[in-house]
C-alpha positions as CSV (number, residue, x, y, z in Angstrom):
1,X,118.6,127.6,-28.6
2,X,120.6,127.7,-25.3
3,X,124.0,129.3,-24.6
4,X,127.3,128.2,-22.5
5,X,128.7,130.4,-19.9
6,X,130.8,132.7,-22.4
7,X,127.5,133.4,-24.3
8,X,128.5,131.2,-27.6
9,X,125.7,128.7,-28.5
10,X,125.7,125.5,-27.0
11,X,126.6,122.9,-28.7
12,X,123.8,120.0,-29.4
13,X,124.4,116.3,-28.5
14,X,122.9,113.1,-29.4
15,X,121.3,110.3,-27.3
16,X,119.3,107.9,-25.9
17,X,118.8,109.1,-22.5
18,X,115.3,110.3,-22.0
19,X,113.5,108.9,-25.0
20,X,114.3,105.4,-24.0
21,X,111.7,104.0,-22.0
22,X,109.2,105.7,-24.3
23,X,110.7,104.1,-27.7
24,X,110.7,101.0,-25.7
25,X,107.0,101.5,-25.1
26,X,106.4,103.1,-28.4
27,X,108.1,99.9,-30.6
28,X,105.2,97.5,-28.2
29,X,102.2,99.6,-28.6
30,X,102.6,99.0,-32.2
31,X,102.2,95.6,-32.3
32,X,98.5,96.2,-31.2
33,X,97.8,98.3,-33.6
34,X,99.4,97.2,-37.1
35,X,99.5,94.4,-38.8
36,X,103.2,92.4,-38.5
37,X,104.3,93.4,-41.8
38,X,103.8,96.9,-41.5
39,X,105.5,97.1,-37.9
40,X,108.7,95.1,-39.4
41,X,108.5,98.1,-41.7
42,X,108.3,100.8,-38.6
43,X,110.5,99.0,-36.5
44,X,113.6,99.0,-39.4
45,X,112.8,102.6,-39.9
46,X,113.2,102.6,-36.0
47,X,116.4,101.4,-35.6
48,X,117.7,104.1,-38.4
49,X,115.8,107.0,-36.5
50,X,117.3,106.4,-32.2
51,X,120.5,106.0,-34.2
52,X,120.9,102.1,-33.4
53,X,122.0,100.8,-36.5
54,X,125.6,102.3,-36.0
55,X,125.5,101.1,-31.9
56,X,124.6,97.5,-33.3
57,X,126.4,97.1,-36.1
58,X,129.9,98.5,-34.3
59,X,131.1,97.0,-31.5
60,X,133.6,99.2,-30.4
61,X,130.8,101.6,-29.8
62,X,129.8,100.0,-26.8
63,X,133.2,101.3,-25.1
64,X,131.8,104.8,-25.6
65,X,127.9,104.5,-24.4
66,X,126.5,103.6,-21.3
67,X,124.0,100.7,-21.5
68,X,120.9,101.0,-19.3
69,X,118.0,99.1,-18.7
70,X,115.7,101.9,-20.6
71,X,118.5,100.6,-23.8
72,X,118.3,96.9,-23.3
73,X,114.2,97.2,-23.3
74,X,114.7,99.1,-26.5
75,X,116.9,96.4,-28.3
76,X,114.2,93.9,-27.2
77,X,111.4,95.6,-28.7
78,X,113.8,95.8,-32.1
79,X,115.1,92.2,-31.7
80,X,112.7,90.8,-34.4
81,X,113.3,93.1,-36.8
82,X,117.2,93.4,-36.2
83,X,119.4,92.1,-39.0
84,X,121.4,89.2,-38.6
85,X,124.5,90.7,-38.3
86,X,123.4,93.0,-35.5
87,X,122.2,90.5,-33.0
88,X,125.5,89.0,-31.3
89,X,126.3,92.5,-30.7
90,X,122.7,93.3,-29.3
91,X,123.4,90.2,-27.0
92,X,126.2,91.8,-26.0
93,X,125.0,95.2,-24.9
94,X,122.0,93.0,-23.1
95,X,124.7,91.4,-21.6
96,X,126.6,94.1,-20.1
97,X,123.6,95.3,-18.2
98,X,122.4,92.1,-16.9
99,X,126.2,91.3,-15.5
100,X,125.9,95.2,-13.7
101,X,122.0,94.1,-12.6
102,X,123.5,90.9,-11.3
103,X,126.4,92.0,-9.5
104,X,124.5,94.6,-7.9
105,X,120.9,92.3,-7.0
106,X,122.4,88.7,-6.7
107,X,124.4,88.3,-3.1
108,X,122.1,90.8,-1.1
109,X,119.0,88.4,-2.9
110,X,120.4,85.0,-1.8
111,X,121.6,86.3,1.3
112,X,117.8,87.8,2.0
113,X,115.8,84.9,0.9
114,X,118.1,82.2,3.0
115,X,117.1,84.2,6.1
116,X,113.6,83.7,5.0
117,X,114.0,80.1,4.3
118,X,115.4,79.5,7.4
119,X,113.0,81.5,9.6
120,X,110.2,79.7,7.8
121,X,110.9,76.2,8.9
122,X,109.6,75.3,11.9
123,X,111.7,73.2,14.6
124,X,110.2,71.7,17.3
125,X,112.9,70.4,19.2
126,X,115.8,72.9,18.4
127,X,118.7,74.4,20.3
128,X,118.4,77.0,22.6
129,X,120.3,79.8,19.9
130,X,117.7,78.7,17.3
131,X,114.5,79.0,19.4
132,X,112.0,81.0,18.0
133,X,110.5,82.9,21.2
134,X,108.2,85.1,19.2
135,X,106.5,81.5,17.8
136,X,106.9,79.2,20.9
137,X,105.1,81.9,23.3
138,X,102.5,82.0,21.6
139,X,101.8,78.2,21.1
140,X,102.3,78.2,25.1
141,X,99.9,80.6,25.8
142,X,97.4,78.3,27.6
143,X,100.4,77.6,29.9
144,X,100.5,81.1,31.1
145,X,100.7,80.6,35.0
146,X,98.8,84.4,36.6
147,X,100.4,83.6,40.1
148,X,104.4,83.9,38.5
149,X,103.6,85.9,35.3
150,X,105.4,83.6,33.0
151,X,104.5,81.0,30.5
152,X,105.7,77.3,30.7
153,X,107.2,76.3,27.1
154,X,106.2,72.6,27.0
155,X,106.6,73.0,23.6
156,X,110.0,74.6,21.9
157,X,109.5,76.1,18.2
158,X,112.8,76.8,15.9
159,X,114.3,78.3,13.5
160,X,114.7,75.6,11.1
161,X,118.3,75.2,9.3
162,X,117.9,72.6,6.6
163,X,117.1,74.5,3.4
164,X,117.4,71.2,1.7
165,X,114.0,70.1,3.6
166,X,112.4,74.0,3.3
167,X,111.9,74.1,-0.6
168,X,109.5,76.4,-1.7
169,X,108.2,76.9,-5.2
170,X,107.7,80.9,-7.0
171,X,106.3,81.5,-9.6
172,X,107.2,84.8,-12.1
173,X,104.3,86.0,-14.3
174,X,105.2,88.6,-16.4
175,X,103.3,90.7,-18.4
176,X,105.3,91.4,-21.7
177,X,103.4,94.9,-22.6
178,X,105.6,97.3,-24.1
179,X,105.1,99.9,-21.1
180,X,106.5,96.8,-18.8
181,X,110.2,96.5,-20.6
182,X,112.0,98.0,-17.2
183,X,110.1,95.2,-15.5
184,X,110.7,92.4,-17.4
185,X,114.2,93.1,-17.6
186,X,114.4,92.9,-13.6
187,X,112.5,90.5,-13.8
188,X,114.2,88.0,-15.8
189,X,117.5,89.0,-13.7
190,X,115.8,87.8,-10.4
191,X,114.5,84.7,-11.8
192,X,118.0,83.6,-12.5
193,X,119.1,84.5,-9.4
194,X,115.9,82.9,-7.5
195,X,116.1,79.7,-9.7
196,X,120.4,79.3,-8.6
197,X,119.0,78.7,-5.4
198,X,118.6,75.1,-4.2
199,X,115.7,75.8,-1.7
200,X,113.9,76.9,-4.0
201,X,111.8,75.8,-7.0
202,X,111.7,78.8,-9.8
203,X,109.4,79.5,-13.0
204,X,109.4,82.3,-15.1
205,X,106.4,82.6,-17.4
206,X,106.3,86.0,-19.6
207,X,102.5,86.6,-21.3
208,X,100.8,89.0,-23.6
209,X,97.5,87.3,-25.2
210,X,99.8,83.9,-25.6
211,X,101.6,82.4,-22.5
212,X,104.9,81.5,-23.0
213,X,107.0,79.5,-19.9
214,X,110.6,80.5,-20.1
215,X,111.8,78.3,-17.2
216,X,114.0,76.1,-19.0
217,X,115.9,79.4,-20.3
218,X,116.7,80.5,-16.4
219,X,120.3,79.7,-16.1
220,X,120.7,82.2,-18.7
221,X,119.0,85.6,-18.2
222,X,120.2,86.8,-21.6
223,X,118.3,84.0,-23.2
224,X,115.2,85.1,-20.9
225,X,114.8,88.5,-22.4
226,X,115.7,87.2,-25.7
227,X,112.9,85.3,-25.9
228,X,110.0,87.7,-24.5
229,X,108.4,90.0,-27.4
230,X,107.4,93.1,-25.9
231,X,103.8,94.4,-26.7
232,X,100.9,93.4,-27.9
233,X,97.7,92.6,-25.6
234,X,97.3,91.6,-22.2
235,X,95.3,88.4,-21.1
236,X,96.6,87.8,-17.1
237,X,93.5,85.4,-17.1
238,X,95.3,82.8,-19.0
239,X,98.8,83.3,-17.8
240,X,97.4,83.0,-14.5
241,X,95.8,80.1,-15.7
242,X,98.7,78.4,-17.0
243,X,100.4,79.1,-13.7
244,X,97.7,77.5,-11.7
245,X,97.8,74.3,-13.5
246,X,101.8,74.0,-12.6
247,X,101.4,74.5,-9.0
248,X,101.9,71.4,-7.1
249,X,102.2,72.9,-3.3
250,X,100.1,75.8,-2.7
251,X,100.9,76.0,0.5
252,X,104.6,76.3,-0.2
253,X,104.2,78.4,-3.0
254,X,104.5,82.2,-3.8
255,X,103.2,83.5,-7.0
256,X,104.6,86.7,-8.3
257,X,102.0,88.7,-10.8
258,X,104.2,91.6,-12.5
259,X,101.6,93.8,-14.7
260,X,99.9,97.3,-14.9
261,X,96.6,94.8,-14.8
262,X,95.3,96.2,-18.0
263,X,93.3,93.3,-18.5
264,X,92.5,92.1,-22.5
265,X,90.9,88.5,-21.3
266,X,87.6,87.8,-19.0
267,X,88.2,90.2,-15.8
268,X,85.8,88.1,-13.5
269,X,87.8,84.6,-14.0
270,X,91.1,86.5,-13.4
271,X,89.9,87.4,-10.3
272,X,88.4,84.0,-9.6
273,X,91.8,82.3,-10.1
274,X,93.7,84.5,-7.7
275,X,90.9,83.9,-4.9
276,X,91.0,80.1,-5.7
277,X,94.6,80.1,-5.5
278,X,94.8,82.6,-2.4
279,X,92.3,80.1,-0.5
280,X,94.4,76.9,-1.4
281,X,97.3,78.6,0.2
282,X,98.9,80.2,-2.3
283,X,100.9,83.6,-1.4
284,X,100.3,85.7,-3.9
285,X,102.0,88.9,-4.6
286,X,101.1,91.5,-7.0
287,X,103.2,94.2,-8.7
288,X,102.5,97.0,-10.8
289,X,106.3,97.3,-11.3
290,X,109.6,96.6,-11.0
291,X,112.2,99.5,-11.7
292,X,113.3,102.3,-10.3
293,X,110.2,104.6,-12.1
294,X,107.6,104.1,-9.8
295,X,104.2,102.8,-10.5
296,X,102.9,103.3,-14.0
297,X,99.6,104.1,-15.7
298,X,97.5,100.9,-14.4
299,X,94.0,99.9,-13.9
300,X,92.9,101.1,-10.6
301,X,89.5,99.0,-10.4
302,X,91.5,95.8,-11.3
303,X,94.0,96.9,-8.7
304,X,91.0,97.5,-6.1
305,X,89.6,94.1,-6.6
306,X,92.4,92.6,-5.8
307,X,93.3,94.8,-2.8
308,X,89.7,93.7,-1.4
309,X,91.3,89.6,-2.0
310,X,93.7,90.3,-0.1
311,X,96.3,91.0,-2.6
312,X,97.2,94.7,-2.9
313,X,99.0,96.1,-5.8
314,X,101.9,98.2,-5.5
315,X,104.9,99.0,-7.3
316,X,108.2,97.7,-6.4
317,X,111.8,98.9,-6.7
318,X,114.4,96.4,-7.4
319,X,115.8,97.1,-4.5
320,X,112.9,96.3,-2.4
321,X,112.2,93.0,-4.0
322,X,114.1,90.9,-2.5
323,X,112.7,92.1,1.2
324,X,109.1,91.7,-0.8
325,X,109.8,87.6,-1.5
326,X,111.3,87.4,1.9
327,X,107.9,88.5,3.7
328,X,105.9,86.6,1.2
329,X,108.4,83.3,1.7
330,X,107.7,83.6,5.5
331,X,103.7,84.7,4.9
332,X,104.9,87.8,6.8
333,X,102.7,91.1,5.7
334,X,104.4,92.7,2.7
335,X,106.6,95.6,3.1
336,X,104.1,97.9,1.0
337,X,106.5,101.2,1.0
338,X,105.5,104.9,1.3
């Protein structure tokens, strides 16, 4: 038992801090594990234990705690087995984070990826301002005169400024495994973000042995998370399957696998489908996370083959992202990090 300063005890507080993002990976696991009646049973008896019930079921509670992202993965994990009467005020906590992720992702997102767009349209007779000199020297290269050092442009390549004529499809595939919650939830905040954008052409589809496309949900985020289930198993062959079959421009296309690659389904067609997709022109970007926690437990060997296709895993902070889909947008290298 600890002391304060004046040697009296300390007193003991209650909370949700640290055990968060393991209840929110605890409440998944089980779904592997037990059959659905029992885990309605553990999850109720859940709610009661991290002192939920009296967060839900009081809304004026919410004044006095500080919703996270470790909190909203938490009520998500819960969300089937929450009473009635609990879930507007759920919605609401989810809510409150997704406004804060929002505010704090959304103009620096746009703003990042209309660079992109813009960079990644190439103008062959633009203004002088939007010339792209790293581009048009090298497509002049056979011009290069020895005698005056210089290269002779007969061909000018641009910037291109019409996002309207850019468009570019992503795809979001989201593995819905209870150790992913941080993820999904950032997740499902950039998709809305990326799908408000005009250039370009947004789906989200969230996965764990089932595939499940929540695309029409997008203008919503809340409505996103609120209809993932975290936990269960993993099969990224048949997501990535299901995402395949929706591609209609590979070449304009960027597909975004989100997963620790713990893989429940048939390893050597995964693998197939992201070569196949990678040699059709697909960019494809995979990522063992995205939060602020760093990469988690994950299959190396899955994360090796896919490194050796071209397509290296690595975990990604929110922050990052955005300067992620911006290199992938313009098929620049991706910024990998430390």
């Amino acid at each position: 038992r600890g002391s304060n300063g004046a040697g009296q005890p300390a007193k003991r507080g209650a909370g949700l801090g640290g055990s968060a993002p393991q209840a929110a990976r605890w409440l998944g696991d089980i779904r592997t594990y037990f059959p659905s009646s029992v885990v309605q049973v553990m999850q109720r008896d859940a709610i009661d234990r991290l002192g939920l019930s009296a967060l839900l079921l009081e809304p004026e509670m919410l004044e006095a705690v500080e919703p996270d992202v470790h909190l909203v993965g938490t009520l998500l994990s819960l969300s089937r087995a929450m009473p009635e009467s609990s879930r507007e005020t759920a919605r609401a906590v989810v809510r409150k984070v997704v406004a804060e992720l929002e505010k704090r992702l959304a103009t620096r997102t746009r703003s990042t990826l209309t660079g992109a767009l813009d960079r990644s349209a190439k103008v062959h007779r633009p203004r002088h301002r939007d010339i792209d000199w790293n581009r048009t020297i090298r497509a002049n290269l056979k011009n290069y005169l020895p005698e005056h050092r210089t290269v002779v442009p007969e061909r000018l390549i641009g910037y291109g400024r019409a996002a309207q004529s850019v468009k570019k499809e992503v795809v979001l595939c989201i593995d819905q495994s209870g150790s992913m919650a941080a993820s999904v939830v950032y997740a499902s905040v950039f998709g809305a973000v990326l799908a408000s954008m005009r250039a370009l052409d947004t789906r989200l589809v969230v996965f764990d042995t089932s595939v499940v496309d929540l695309t029409d949900e997008l203008d919503d985020p809340v409505d996103v998370l609120f209809g993932t289930q975290l936990g269960g198993g993993t099969d990224i062959n048949r997501a990535l399957a299901y995402c395949q079959s929706r591609i209609t421009r590979p070449a304009e296309t960027v597909v975004v696998l989100i997963s620790d690659l713990y893989e429940g389904g048939i390893r050597e067609e995964m693998l197939k489908r992201v070569a196949a997709m990678k040699a059709a022109g697909v960019q494809f970007v995979t990522l063992l996370a995205l939060s602020d926690e760093g990469a988690p437990s994950y299959d190396r060997e899955h994360a090796a083959s896919l490194a050796a296709l071209g397509a290296p895993a690595f975990a990604c902070t929110p922050d990052r992202f955005p300067e992620v889909m911006a290199a992938a947008l313009e098929k620049r290298p991706l910024p990998l990090g430390d």
